[in-house]
N, C-alpha and C positions, 0 to 999 in steps of 0.2 A: 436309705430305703427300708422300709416295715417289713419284716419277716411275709406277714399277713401280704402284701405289693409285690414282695421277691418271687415267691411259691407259684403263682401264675406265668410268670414270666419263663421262670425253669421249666414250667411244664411245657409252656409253648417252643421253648429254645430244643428240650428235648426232642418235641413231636416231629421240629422240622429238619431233625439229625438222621431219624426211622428210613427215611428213604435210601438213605445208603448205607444203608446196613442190613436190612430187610428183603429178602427174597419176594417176588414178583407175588406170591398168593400171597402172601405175606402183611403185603403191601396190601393188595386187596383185603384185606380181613380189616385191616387200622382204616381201611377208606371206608369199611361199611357200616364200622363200629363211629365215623365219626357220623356218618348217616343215619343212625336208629340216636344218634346222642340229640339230633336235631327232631326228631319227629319225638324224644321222649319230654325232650324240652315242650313240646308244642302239648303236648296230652299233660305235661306238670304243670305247666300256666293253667287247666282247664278243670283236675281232677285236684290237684294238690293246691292252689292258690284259690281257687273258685268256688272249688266243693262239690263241681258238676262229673256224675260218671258217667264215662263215654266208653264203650265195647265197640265203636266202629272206627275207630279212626285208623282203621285196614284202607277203610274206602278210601279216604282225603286221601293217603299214602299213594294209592292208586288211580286218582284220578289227578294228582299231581305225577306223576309217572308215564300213566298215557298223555298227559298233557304236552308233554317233552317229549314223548316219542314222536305222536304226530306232527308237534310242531316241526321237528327236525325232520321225519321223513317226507314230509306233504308239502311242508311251505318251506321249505330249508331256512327256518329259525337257526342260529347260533344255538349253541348248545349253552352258553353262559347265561343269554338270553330270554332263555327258556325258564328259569328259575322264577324271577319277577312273575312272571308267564302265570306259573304254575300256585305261586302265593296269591295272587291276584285272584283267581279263575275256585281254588280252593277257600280265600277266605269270603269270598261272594257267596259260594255254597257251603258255609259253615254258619255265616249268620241268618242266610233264608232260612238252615235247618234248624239254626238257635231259635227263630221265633216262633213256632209253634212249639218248639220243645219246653220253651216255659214255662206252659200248662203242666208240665212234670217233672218230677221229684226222685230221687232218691232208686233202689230198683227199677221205676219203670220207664223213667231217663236211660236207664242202663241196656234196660231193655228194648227200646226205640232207638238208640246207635246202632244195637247186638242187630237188629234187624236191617238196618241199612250197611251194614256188612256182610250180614247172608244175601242179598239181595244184586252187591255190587256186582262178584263173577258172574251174574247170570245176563246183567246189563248189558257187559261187556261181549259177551258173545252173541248177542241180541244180532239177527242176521242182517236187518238194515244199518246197521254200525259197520260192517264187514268191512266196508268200502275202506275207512279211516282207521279202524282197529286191527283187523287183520283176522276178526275172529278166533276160533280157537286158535290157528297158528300163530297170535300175535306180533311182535314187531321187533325187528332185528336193528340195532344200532349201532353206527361205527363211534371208537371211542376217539376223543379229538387230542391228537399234536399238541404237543408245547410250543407254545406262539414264541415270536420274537427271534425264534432261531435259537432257546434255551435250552441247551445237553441237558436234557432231561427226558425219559422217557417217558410213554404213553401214560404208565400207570405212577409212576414218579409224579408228574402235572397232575395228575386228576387227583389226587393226594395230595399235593399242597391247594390245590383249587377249592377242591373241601373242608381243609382243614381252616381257609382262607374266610370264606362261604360261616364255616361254624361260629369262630373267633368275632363277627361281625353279628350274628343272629344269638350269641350268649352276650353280647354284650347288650345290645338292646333291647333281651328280655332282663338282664339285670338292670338294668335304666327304666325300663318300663313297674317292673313291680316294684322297684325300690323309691317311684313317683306316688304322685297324686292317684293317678289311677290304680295302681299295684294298691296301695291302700285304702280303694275303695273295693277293688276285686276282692282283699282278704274281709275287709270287715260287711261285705254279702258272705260272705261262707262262715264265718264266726258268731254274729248277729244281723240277721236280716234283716227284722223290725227296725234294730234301732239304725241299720245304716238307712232304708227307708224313711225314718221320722230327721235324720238331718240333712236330706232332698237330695240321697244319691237314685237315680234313678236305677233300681235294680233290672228293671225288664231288658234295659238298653246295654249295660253292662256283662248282662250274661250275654247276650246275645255277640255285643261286640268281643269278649273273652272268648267263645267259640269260633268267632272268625278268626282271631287272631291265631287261638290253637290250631285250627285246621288249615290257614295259613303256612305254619312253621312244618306241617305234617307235609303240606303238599311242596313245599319246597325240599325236602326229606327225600318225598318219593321221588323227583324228576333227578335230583342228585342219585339216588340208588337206580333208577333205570340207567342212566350216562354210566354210571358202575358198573354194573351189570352187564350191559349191552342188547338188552332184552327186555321184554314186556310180553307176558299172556295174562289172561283171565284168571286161570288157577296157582297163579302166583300169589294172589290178592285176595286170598280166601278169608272166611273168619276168622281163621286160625294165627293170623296176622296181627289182628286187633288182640287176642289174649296176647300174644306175644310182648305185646308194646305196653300191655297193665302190668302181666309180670315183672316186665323192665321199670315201669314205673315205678312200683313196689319195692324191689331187690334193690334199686339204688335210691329213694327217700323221695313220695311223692311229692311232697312241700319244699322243696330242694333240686336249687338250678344245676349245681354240681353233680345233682344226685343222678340226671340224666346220663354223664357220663360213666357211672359205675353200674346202673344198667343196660347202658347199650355194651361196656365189655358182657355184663352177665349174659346174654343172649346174644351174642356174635360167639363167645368162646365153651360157654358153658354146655352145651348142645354137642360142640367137638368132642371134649373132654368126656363127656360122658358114653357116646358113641365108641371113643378108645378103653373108655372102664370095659365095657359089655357089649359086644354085638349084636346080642341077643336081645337084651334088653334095654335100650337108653333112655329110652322115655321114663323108666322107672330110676334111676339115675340121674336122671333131669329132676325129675320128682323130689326125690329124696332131698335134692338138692336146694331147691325150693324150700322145702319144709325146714332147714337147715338156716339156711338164712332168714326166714321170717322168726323163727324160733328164736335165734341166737340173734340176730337183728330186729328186732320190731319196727325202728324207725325209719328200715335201711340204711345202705351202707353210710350213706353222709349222715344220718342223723346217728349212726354208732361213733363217726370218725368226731362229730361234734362235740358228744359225750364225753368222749376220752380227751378232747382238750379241754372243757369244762373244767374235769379230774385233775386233769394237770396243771392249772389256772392255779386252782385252789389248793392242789399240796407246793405249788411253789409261794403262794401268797403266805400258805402257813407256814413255809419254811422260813420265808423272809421276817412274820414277826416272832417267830419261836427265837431267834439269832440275838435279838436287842435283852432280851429277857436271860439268856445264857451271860450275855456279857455282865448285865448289872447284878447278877447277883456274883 
């Protein structure tokens, strides 16, 4: 087996070790981080593969979220159920949104999510909604059992569920960009003229990349409210969507792996920094930021790629500097 085939496998054999060994928040913290790795995957297919900026994908988050709450409180949906649910229901309102958004570009694309995310909390508490939302008081969720009669706790299952869940939607965005389509997605964000003059139809493309992205977002959210156990309005603020650019950024927007070293950045990062200063974390979050885009440009996957590059090539030179030692 290929170094390169082994290294996913260890990671996964590790992740499904953390349960026993990991304290109950703990445990929560690795289930939420496997949940923002899915919704940064969903915004890296859209911003880093596509080329398209998106400042609302708070909202999909969130309407893949209440989508799982209601369903399980209202219609006693399954909560595993719920997921397809919430992909379905968010990539339908990803690609409506994609299609008008193609009349726009650059900033005011950015600008046009940024606003359907200021927009979303207010929806939500919209009073004829009350009935299904719960209004301001939003919606309480029990978390589910480990089926089968499996010794496993509450939060132990929702954790390999997730991590189950993730394993399953990186794999087929790595199948998906690494096809036909993934190479028509990258060459609209590279050259768009000439992918147009060889009959990719770009209007259909973005639009279906946005469904896709906010898709993967809204299955994101309905996994982090079953996390959670909760759902309000001001959960889902705008401040939700920088969260998830940040993440994109700090772990490598053109990069499937890179999701997962954003979603640590912004599960842990935010603790860490609250323990620096209580005073001031935000400016410690800050710093921190500045820190890694400084010292990382690429983020973190695109530094980690770097450095094997480096190492590629001083072993390659090592190997032919050896034959030249010998013959003389």
């Amino acid at each position: 087996m290929s170094p390169r085939a082994a290294l996913p496998l260890a990671v996964v054999a590790l992740a499904c070790l953390l349960p026993f060994v990991a304290s109950d928040y703990r445990l929560f913290q690795l289930t939420m981080v496997l949940v923002y790795a899915i919704a940064l995957l969903g915004l890296n297919i859209l911003t880093g593969f596509n080329g398209q900026i998106s400042l609302g994908h708070g909202a999909f988050y969130a309407i893949g979220a209440y989508g799982a709450a209601i369903a399980m409180e209202h219609a006693g949906v399954p909560y595993w159920a719920t997921l397809p649910l919430a992909g379905v229901v968010c990539g339908v309102a990803g690609f409506l949104f994609g299609v008008p958004a193609l009349r726009l570009e650059g900033v005011y694309l950015a600008l046009a999510t940024f606003a359907l995310a200021l927009a979303m909390p207010q929806l939500l508490k919209y009073k004829h909604f009350d009935q299904w939302t719960g209004g301001v008081q939003g919606i309480v969720i029990l978390k589910p059992d480990a089926p089968f009669g499996l010794p496993l706790s509450a939060d132990q299952w929702l954790y390999y569920f997730t991590l189950m869940v993730t394993i399953v939607l990186f794999v087929a965005a790595r199948n998906l960009l690494r096809g036909r389509i993934g190479r028509a997605i990258v060459a609209i964000r590279d050259q768009p003229i000439a992918a147009q003059a060889m009959g990719i139809d770009a209007a259909l493309f973005k639009s279906l990349t946005f469904g896709v992205s906010a898709a993967f977002t809204g299955v994101a959210g309905a996994l982090g409210a079953i996390a959670v156990q909760f759902v309000a309005p001001d959960s889902f603020g705008f401040f939700l969507s920088i969260i998830f650019l940040v993440g994109s950024v700090v772990g490598g927007v053109a990069s499937i792996q890179g999701a997962v070293w954003g979603a640590l950045f912004i599960q842990f990062v935010p603790n860490l920094a609250d323990r620096i200063s209580k005073a001031a974390p935000w400016a410690v979050y800050g710093l921190a930021m500045i820190a890694f885009v400084y010292l990382l440009p690429t983020g973190v996957a695109g530094g980690i790629a770097l450095l094997r590059a480096k190492f590629a090539a001083h072993r390659r030179g090592s190997a032919e500097a050896q034959p030249r030692r010998r013959s003389t």
